[in-house]
N, CA, C and O of each residue as an XYZ file, in Angstrom:
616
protein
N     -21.073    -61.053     35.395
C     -20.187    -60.407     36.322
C     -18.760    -60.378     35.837
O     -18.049    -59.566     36.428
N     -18.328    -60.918     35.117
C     -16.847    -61.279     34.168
C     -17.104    -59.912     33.481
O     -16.119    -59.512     32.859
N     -17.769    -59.413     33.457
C     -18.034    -57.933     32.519
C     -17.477    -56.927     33.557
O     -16.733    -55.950     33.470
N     -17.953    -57.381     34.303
C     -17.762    -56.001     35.500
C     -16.301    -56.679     36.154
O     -15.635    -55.896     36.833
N     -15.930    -57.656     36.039
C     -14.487    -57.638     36.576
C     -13.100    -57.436     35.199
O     -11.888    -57.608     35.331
N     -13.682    -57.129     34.276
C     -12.518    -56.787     33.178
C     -12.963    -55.325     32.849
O     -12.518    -54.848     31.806
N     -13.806    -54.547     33.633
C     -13.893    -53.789     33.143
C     -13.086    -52.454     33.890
O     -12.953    -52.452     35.113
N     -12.689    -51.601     33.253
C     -11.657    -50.690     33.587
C     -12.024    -49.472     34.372
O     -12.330    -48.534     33.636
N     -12.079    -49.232     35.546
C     -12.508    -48.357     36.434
C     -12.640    -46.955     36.150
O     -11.633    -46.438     35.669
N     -13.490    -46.326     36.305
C     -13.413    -44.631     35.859
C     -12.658    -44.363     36.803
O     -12.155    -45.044     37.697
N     -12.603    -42.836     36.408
C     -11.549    -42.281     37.767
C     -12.241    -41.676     38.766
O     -11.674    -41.324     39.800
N     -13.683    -41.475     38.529
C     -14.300    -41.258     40.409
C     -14.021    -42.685     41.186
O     -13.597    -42.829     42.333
N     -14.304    -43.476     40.438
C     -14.113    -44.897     40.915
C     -12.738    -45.680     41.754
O     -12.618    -46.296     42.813
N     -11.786    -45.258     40.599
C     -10.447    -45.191     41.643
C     -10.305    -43.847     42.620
O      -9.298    -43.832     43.328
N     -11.231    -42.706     42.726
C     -10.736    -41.967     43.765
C     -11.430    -42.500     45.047
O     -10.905    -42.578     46.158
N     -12.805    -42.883     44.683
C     -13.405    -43.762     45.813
C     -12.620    -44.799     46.817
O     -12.744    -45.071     48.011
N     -11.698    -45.275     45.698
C     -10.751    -46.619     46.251
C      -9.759    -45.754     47.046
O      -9.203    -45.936     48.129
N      -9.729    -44.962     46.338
C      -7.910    -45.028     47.228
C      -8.370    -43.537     47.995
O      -7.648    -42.675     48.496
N      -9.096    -43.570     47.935
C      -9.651    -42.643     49.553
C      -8.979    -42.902     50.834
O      -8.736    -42.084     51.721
N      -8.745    -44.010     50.808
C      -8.630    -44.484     52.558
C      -6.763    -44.800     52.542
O      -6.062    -45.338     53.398
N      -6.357    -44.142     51.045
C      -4.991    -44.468     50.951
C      -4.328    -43.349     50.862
O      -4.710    -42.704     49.886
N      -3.080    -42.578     51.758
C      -2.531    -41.325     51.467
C      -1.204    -41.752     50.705
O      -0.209    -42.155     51.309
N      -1.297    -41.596     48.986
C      -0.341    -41.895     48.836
C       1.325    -41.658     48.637
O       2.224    -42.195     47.990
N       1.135    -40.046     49.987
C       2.518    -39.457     49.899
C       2.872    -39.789     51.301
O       3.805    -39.133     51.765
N       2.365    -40.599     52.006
C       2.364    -41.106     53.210
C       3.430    -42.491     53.479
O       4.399    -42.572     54.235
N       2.846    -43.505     52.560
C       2.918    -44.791     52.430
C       4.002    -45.138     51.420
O       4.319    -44.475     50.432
N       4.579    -46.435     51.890
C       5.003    -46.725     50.780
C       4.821    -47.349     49.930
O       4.611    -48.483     50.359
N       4.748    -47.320     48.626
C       4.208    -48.191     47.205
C       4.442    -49.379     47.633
O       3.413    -50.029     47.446
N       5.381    -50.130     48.192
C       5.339    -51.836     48.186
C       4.193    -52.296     49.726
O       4.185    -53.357     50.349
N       3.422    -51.172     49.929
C       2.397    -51.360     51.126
C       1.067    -51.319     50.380
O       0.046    -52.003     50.461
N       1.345    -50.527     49.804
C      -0.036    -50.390     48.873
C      -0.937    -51.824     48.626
O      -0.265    -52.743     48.158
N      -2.649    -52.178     48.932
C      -3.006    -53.226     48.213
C      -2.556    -53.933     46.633
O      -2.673    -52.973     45.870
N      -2.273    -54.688     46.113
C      -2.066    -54.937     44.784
C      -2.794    -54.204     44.185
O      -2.262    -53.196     43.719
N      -4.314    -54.406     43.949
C      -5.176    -53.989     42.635
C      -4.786    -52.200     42.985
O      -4.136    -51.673     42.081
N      -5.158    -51.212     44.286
C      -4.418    -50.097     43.989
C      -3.356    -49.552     43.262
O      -3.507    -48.507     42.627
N      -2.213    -50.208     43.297
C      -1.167    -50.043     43.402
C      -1.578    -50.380     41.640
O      -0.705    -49.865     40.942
N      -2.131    -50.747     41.201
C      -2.295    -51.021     39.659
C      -2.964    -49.140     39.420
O      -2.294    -48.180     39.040
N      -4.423    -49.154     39.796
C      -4.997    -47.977     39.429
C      -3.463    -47.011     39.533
O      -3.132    -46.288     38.593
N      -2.656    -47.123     40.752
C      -1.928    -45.787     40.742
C      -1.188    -45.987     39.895
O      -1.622    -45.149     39.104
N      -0.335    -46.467     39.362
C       0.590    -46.665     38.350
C      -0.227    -46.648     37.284
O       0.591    -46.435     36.389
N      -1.395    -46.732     36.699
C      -2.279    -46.262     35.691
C      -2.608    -44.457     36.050
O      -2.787    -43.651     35.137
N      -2.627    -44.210     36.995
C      -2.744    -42.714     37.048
C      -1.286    -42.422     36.781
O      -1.029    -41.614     35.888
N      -0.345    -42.965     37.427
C       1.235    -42.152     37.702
C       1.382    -41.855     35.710
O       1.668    -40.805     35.137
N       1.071    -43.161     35.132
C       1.111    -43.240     33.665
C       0.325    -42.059     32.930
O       0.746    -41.288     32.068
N      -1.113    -42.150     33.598
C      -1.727    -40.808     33.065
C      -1.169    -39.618     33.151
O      -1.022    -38.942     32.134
N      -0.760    -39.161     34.415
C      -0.224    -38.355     34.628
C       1.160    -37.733     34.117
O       1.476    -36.545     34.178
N       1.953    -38.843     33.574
C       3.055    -38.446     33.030
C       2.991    -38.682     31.329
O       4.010    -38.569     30.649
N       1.720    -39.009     30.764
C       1.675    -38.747     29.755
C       1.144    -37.278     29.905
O       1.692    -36.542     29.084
N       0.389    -36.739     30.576
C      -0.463    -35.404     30.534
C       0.806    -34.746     30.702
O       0.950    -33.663     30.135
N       1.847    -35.268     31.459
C       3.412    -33.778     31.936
C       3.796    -34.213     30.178
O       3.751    -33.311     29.342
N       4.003    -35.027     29.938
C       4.094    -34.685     28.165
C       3.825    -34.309     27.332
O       4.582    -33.910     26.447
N       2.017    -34.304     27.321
C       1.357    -33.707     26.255
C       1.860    -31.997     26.881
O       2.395    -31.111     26.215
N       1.510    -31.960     28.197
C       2.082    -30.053     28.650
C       3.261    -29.470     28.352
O       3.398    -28.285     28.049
N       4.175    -30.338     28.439
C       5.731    -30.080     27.805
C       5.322    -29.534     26.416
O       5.480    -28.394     25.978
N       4.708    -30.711     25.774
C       4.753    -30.424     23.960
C       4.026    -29.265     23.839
O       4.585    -28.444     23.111
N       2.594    -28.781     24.465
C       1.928    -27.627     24.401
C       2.729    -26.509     24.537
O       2.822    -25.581     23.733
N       3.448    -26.672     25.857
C       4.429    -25.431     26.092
C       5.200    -25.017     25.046
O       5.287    -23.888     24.562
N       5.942    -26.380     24.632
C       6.685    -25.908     23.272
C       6.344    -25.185     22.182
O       7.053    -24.359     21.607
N       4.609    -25.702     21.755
C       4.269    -25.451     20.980
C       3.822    -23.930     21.060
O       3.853    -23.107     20.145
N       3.434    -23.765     22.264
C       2.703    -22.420     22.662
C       4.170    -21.217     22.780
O       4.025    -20.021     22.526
N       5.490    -21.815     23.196
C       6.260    -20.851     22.661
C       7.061    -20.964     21.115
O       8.024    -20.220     20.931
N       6.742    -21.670     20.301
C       6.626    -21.672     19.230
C       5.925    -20.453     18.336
O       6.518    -19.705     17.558
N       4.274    -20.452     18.709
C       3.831    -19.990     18.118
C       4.078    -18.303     18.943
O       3.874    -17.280     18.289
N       4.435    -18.256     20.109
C       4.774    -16.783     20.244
C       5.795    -16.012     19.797
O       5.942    -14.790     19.773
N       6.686    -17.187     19.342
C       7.975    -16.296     18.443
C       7.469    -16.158     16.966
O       7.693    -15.108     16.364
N       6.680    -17.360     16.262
C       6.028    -16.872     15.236
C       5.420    -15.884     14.761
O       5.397    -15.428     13.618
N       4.752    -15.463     16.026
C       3.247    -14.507     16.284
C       4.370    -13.296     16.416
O       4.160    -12.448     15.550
N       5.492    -12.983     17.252
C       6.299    -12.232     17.096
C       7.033    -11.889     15.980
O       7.437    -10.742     15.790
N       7.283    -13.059     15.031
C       8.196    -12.652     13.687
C       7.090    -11.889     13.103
O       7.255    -10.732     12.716
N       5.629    -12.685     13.004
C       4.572    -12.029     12.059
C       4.672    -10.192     12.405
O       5.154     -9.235     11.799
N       3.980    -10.363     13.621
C       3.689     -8.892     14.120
C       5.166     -7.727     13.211
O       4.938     -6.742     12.509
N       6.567     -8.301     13.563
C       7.712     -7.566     13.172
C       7.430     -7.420     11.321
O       7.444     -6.353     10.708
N       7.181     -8.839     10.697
C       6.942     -8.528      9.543
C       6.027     -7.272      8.777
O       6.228     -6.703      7.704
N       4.858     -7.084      9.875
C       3.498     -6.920      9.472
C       3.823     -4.858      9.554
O       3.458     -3.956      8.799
N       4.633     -4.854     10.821
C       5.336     -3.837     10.862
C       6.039     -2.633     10.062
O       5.865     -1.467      9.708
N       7.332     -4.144      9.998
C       7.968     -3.602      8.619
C       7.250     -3.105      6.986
O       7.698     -2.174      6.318
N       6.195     -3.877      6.630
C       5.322     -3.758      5.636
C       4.225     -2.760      5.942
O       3.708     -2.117      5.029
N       3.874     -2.623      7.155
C       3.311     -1.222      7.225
C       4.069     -0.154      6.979
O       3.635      0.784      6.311
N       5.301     -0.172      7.495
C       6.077      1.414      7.355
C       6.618      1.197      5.601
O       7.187      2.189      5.145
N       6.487      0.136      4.758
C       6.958      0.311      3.695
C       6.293      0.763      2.805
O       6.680      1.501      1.899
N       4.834      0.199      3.067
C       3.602      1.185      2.432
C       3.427      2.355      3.109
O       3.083      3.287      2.382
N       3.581      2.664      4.522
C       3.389      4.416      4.349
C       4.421      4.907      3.401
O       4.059      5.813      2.650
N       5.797      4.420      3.285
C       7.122      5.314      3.006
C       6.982      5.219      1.039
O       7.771      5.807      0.300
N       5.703      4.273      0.496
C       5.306      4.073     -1.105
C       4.376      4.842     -1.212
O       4.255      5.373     -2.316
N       3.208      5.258      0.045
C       2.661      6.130      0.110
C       2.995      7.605     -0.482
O       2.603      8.177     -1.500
N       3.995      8.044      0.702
C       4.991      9.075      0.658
C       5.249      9.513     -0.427
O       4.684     10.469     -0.960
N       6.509      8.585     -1.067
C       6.665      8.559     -2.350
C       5.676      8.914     -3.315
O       5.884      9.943     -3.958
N       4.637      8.258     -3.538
C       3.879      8.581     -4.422
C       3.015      9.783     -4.401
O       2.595     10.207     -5.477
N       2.685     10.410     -3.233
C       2.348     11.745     -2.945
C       2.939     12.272     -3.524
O       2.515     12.801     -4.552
N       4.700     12.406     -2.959
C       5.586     13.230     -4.019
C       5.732     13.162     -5.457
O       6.252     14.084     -6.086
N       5.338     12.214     -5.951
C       5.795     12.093     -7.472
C       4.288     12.665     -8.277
O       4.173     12.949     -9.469
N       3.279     12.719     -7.263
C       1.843     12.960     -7.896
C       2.158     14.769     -7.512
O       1.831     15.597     -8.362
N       2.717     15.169     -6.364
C       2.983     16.959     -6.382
C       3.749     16.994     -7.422
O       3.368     17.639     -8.399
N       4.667     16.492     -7.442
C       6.191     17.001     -8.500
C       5.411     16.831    -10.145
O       6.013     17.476    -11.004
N       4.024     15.958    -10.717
C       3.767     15.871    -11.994
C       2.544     16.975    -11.941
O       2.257     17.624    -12.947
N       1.957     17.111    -10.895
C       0.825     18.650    -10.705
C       1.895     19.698    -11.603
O       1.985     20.113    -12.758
N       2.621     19.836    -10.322
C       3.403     21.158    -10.479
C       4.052     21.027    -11.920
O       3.943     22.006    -12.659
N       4.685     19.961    -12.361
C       4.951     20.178    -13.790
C       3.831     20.780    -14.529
O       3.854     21.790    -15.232
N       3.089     20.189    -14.325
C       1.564     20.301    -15.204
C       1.218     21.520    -15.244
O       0.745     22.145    -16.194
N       1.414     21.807    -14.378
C       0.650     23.530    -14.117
C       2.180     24.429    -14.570
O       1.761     25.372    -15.241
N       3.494     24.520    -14.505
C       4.601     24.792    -15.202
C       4.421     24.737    -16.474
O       4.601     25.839    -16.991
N       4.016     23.554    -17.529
C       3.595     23.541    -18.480
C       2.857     24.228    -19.078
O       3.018     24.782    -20.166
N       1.711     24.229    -18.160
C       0.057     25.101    -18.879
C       0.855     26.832    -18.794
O       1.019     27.523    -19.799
N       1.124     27.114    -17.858
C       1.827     27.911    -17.975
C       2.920     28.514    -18.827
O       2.815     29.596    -19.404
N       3.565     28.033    -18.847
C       4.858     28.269    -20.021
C       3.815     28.089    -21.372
O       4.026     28.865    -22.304
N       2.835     27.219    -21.500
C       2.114     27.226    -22.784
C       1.216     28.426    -23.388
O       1.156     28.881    -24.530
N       0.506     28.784    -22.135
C      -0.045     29.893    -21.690
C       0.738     30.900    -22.116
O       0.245     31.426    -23.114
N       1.991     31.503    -21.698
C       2.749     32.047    -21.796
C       2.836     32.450    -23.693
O       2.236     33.269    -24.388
N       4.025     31.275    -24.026
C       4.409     30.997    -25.392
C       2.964     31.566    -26.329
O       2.962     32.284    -27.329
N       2.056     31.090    -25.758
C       0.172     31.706    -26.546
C       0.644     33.231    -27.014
O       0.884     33.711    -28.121
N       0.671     33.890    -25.375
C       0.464     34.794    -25.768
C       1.407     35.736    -26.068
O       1.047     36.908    -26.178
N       3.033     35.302    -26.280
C       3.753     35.778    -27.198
C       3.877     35.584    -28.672
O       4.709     36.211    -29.328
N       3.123     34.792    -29.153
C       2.659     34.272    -30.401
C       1.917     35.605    -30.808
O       2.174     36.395    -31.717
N       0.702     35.612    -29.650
C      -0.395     36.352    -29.985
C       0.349     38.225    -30.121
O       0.014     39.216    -30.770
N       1.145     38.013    -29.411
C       2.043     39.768    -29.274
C       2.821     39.907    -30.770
O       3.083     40.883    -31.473
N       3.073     38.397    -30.919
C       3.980     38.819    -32.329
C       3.205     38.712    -33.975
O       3.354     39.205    -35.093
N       2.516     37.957    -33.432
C       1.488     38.182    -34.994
C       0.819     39.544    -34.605
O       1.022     40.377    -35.488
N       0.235     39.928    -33.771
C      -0.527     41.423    -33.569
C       0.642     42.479    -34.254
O       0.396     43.257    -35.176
N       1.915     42.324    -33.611
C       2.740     43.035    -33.703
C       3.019     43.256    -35.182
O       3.030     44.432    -35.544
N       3.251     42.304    -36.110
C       3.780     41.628    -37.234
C       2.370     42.774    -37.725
O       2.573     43.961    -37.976
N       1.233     42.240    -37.774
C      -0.074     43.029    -38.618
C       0.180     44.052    -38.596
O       0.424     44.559    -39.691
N       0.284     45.087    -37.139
C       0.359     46.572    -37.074
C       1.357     46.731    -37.759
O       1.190     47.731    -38.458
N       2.674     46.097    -37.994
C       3.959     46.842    -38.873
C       3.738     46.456    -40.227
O       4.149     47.134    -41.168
N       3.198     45.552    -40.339
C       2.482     45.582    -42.177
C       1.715     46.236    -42.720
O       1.606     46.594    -43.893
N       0.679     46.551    -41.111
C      -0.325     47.683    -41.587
C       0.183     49.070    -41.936
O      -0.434     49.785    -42.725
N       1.333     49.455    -41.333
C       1.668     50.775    -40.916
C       2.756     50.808    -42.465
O       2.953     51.888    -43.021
N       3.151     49.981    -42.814
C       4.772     49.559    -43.654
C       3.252     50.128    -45.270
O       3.394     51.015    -46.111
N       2.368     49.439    -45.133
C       1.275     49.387    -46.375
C       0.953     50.739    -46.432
O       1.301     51.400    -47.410
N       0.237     51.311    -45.369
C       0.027     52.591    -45.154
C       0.961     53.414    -45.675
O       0.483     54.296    -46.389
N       2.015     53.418    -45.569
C       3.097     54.173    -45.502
C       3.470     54.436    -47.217
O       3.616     55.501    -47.817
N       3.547     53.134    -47.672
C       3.546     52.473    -48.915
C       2.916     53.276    -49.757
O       3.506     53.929    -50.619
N       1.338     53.293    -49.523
C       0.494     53.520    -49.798
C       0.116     55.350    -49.866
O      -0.654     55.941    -50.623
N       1.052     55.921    -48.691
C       0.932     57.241    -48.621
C       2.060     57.660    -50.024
O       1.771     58.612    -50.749
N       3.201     56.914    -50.246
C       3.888     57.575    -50.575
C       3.845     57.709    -52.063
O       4.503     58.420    -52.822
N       2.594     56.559    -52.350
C       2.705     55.903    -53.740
C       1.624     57.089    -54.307
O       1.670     57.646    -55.404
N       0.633     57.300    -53.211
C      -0.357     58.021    -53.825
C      -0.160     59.223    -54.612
O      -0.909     59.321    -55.583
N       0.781     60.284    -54.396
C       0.973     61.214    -55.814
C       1.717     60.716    -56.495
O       2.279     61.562    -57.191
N       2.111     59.537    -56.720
C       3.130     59.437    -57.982
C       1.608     58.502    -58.880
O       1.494     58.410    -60.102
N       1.042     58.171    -58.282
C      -0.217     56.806    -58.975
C      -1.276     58.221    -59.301
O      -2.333     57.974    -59.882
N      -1.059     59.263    -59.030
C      -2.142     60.412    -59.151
C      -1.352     61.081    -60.772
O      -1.937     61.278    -61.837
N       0.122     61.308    -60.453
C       0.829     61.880    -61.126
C       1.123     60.803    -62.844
O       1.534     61.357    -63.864
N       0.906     59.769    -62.804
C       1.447     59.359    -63.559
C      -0.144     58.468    -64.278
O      -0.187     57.834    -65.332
N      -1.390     58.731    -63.212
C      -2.868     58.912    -63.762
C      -3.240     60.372    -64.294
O      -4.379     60.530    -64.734
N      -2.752     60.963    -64.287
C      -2.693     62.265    -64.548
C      -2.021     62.536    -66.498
O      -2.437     63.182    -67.460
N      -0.779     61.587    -66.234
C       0.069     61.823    -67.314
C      -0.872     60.762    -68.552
O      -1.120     61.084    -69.714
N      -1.134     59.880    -68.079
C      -1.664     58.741    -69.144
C      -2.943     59.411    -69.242
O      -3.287     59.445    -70.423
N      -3.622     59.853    -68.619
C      -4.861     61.025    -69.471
C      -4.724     61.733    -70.322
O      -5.440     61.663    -71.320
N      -3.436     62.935    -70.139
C      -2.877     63.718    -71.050
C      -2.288     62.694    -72.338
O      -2.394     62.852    -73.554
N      -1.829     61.923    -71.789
C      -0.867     60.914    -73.038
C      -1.991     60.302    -74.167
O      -1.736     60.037    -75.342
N      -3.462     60.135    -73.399
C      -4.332     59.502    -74.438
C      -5.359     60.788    -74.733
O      -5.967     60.788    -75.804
N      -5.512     61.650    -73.988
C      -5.681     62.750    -74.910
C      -5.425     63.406    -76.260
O      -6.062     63.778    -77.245
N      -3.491     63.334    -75.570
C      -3.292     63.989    -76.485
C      -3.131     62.626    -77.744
O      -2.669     63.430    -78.553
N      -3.129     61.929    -78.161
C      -3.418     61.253    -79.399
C      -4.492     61.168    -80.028
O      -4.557     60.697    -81.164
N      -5.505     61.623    -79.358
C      -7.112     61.635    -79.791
C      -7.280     62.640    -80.130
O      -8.395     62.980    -80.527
């Protein structure tokens, strides 16, 4: 029975007790002794629990200004990747459009190449021709003369 008298009451156990006690009624130096122990073991519980709730509170607005910096961070870093996004859209149109400016102008340059060598042939062709027209009675005339010339020595 020394077991059961050191042993420390649950708390249905002290509500059982102090059932028959209103203790916003009474005053504490009326209270039985051994009550007046349980309550000051609750008043103790109780004002450790308003402590641990204080510290929660703190903690719980702690973490809502945290949770608030995050969210603002998370924000800011979203609109910085759309605005790298952005950017890079533009710099991927602006190297298309070079690209295709390029092929173009290359395109281009081709086929003034191709206009001026064509061009270049027909006026060599025509310059030869020409050459060629003008040379023909004198290459007739002077095949003509070297016949007579070896004729006449034979």
């Amino acid at each position: 029975m020394s077991s059961d008298a050191n042993r420390r009451p649950s708390t249905s156990d002290v509500r059982s007790e102090l059932q028959w006690v209103d203790i916003f009624e009474w005053p504490i130096e009326q209270l039985p002794n051994e009550p007046l122990k349980y309550v000051n073991d609750l008043l103790q519980l109780l004002n450790n629990a308003m402590k641990v709730e204080n510290s929660l509170a703190a903690q719980r607005e702690q973490l809502i200004t945290e949770n608030a910096d995050l969210k603002k961070k998370h924000a800011d870093l979203t609109a910085e990747v759309e605005k790298l996004k952005h950017d890079i859209n533009a710099q991927v149109a602006r190297i298309v459009t070079a690209q295709i400016e390029a092929d173009s102008t290359y395109d281009k340059f081709n086929q003034t190449i191709d206009f001026l060598r064509n061009e270049c042939l027909t006026r060599y062709s025509e310059h030869v021709d020409f050459r060629m027209s003008l040379s023909m009675p004198h290459i007739r005339n002077v095949a003509a003369e070297g016949e007579a010339h070896i004729e006449g020595e034979a």
